[in-house]
C-alpha positions as CSV (number, residue, x, y, z in Angstrom):
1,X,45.7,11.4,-85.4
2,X,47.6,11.9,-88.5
3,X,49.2,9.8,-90.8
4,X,52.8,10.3,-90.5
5,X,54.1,8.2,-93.5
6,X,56.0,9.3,-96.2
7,X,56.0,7.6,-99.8
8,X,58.7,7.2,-102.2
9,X,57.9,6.2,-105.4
10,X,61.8,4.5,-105.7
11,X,61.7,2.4,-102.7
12,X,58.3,0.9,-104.1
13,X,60.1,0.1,-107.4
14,X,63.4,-0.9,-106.0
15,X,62.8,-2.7,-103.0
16,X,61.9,-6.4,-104.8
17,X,65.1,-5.9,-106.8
18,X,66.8,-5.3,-103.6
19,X,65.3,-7.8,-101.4
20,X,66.2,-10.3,-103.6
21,X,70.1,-9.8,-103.5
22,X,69.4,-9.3,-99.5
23,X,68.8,-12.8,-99.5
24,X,71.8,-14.0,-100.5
25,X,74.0,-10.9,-98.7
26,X,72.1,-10.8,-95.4
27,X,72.9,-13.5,-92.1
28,X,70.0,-15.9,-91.6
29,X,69.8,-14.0,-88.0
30,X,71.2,-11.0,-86.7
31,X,70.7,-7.4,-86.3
32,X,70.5,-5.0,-89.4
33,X,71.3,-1.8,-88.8
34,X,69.6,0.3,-92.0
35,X,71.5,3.9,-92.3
36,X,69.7,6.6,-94.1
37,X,66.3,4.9,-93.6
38,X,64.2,7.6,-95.7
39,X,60.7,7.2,-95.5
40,X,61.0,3.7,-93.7
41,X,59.4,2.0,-96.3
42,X,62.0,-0.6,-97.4
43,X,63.0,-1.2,-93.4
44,X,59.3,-2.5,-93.2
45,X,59.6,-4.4,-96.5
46,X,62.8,-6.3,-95.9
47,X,61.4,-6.9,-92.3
48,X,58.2,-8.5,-92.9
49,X,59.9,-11.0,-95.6
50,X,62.9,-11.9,-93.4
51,X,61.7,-12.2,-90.1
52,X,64.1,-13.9,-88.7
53,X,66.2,-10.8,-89.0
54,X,65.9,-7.7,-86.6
55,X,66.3,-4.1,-88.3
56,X,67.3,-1.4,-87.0
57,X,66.2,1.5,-89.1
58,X,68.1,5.2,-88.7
59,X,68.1,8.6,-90.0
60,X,69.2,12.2,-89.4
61,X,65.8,13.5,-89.7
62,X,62.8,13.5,-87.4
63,X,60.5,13.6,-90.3
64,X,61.9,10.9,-92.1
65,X,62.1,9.1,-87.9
66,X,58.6,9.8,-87.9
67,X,57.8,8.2,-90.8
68,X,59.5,5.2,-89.8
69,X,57.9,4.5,-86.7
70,X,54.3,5.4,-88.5
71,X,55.2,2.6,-91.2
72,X,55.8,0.0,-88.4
73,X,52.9,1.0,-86.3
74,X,50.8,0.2,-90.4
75,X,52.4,-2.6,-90.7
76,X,52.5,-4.4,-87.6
77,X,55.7,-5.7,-87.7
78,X,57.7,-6.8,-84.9
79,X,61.1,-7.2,-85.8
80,X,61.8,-3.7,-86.2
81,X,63.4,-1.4,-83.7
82,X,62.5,2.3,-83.0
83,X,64.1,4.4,-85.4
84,X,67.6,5.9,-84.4
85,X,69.5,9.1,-84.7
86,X,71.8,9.0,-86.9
87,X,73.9,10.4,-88.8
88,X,76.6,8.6,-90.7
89,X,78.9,11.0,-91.2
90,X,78.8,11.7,-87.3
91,X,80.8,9.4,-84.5
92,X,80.5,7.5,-82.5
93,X,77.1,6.0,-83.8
94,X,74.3,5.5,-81.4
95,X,74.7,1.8,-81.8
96,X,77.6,-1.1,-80.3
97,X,77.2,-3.8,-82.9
98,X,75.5,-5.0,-86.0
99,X,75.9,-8.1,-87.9
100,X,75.1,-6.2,-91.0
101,X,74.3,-2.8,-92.2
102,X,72.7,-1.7,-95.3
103,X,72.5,1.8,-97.4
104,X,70.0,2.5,-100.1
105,X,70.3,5.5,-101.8
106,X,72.3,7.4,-99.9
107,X,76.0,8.0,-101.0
108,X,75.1,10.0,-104.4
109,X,72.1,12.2,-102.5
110,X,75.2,13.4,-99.8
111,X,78.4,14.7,-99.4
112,X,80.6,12.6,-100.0
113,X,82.0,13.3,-95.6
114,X,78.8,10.9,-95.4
115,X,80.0,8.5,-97.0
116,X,83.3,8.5,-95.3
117,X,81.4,8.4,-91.9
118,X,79.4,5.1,-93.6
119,X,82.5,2.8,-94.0
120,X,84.5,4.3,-90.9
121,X,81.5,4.0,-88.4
122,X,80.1,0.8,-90.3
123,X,84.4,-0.5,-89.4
124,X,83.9,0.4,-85.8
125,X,80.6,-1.8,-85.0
126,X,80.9,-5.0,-88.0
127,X,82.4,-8.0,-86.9
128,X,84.8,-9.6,-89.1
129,X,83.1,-11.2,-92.3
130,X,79.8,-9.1,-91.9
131,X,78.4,-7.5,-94.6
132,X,78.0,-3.7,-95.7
133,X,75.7,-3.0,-98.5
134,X,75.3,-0.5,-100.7
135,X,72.3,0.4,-103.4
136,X,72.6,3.3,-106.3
137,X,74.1,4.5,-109.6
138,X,77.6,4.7,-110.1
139,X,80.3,6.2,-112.6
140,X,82.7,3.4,-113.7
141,X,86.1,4.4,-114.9
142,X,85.0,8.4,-114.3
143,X,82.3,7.7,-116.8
144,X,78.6,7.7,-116.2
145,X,77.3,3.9,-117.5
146,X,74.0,5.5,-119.3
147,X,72.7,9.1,-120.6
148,X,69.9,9.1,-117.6
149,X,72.5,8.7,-114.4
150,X,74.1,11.9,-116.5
151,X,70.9,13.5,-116.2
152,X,70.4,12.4,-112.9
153,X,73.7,13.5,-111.6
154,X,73.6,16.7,-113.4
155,X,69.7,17.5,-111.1
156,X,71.6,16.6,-108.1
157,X,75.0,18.6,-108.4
158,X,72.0,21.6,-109.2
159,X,70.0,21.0,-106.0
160,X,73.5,20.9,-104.2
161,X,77.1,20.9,-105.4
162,X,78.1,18.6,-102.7
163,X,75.6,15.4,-104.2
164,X,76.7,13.1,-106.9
165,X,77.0,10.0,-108.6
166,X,80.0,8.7,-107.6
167,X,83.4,6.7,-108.6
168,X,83.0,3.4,-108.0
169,X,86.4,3.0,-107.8
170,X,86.5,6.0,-105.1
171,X,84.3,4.3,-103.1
172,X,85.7,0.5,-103.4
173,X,89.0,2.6,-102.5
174,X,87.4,4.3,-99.2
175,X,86.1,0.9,-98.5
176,X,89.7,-1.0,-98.4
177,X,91.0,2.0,-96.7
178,X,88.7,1.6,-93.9
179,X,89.4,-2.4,-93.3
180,X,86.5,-3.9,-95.9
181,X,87.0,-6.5,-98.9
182,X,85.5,-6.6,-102.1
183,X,82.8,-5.2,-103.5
184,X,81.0,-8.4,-104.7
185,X,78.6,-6.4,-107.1
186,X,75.2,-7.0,-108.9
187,X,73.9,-5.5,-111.7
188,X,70.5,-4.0,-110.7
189,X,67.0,-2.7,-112.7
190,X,67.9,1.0,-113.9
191,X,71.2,1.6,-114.6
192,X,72.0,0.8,-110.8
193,X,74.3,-1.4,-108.6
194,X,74.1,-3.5,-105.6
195,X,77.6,-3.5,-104.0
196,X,78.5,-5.8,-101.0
197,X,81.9,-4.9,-98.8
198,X,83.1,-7.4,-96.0
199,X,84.3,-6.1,-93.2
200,X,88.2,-7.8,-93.3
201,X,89.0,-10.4,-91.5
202,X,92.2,-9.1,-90.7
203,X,92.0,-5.6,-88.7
204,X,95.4,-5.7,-87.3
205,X,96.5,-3.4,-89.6
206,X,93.6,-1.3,-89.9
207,X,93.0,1.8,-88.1
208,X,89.7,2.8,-87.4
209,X,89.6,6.5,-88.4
210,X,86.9,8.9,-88.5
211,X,86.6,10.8,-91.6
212,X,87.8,14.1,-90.4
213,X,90.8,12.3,-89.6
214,X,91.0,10.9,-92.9
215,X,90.3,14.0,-94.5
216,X,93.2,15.4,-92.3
217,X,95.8,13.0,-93.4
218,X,94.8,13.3,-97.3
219,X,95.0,17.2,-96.6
């Protein structure tokens, strides 16, 4: 049988860096839903050091699903759940409830419809207080915060004009549109940011669109 895994070079540097702000984001129990898992790699990671968490890793891709299951069958851990379906731009998700849910890499290597579907979806299953959290580069103030996310930006909008870095203040915007708080953020290794949202406490205001209808009303 063949080895199904695939290895990214990022999630290996990254995921210490990560897992150590996970600490102090994540509930001491709960479920995790991971969207955009990727190769799987930092699912098993953040798994095997909190195991008093459950994950629930996801992806649009039956490659990267694949993968996923292959790293948990490696590793042997039991407190992750069979990779989902997902996509996040896509409603309803293929989940009821999380008491978390985390994003790595995602929102610059996407159009930006996914990242609507992210905060809107993410909305629809949070309770109040939970956490959302975001890893990646940003632009601050429309400007890039170092020469190589400019570089890197300018290699994604080349593979596809839809991909970015993005505003942070465009996101942090989506965010309070679709009923979170904050971002508390972090400073991370390589010109990167950790960014926490909070699903608000107070929804009674909020509606829970989905990002077609969003993109209706700003139309």
């Amino acid at each position: 049988m063949g080895d199904n895994r695939l290895f990214s070079a990022a999630a290996a540097r990254n995921r210490d860096p990560i897992l150590d702000v996970l600490r102090t984001v994540l509930p001491r129990q709960g479920l995790v839903l991971e969207v955009a898992s990727g190769s799987g790699e930092h699912a098993v990671h953040f798994a095997t050091e909190l195991t008093e968490l459950t994950f629930a890793p996801s992806d649009p891709s039956a490659k990267a699903r694949e993968s996923i299951a292959a790293w948990v069958a490696s590793a042997g851990v039991r407190n992750v759940m069979a990779p989902l379906a997902l996509d996040a731009a896509s409603p309803p998700w293929p989940i009821a409830r999380a008491d978390a849910v985390i994003c790595i890499n995602m929102v610059h290597i996407s159009p930006w419809r996914a990242t609507e579907g992210l905060f809107y979806n993410a909305s629809a299953i949070l309770p109040a207080g939970a956490p959302l959290y975001l890893y990646g580069p940003y632009k601050r103030g429309g400007f890039h915060t170092a020469p190589s996310n400019a570089e890197f930006d300018a290699g994604l909008r080349a593979q596809d004009s839809s991909w970015g870095v993005r505003d942070f203040e465009a996101v942090a915007d989506l965010a309070h549109r679709a009923g979170f708080e904050g971002p508390e953020i972090v400073e991370m290794p390589a010109n990167n940011l950790s960014l926490t949202f909070r699903r608000g406490r107070d929804a009674r205001s909020t509606k829970l669109s989905t990002p077609a209808d969003e993109l209706e009303r700003r139309a």
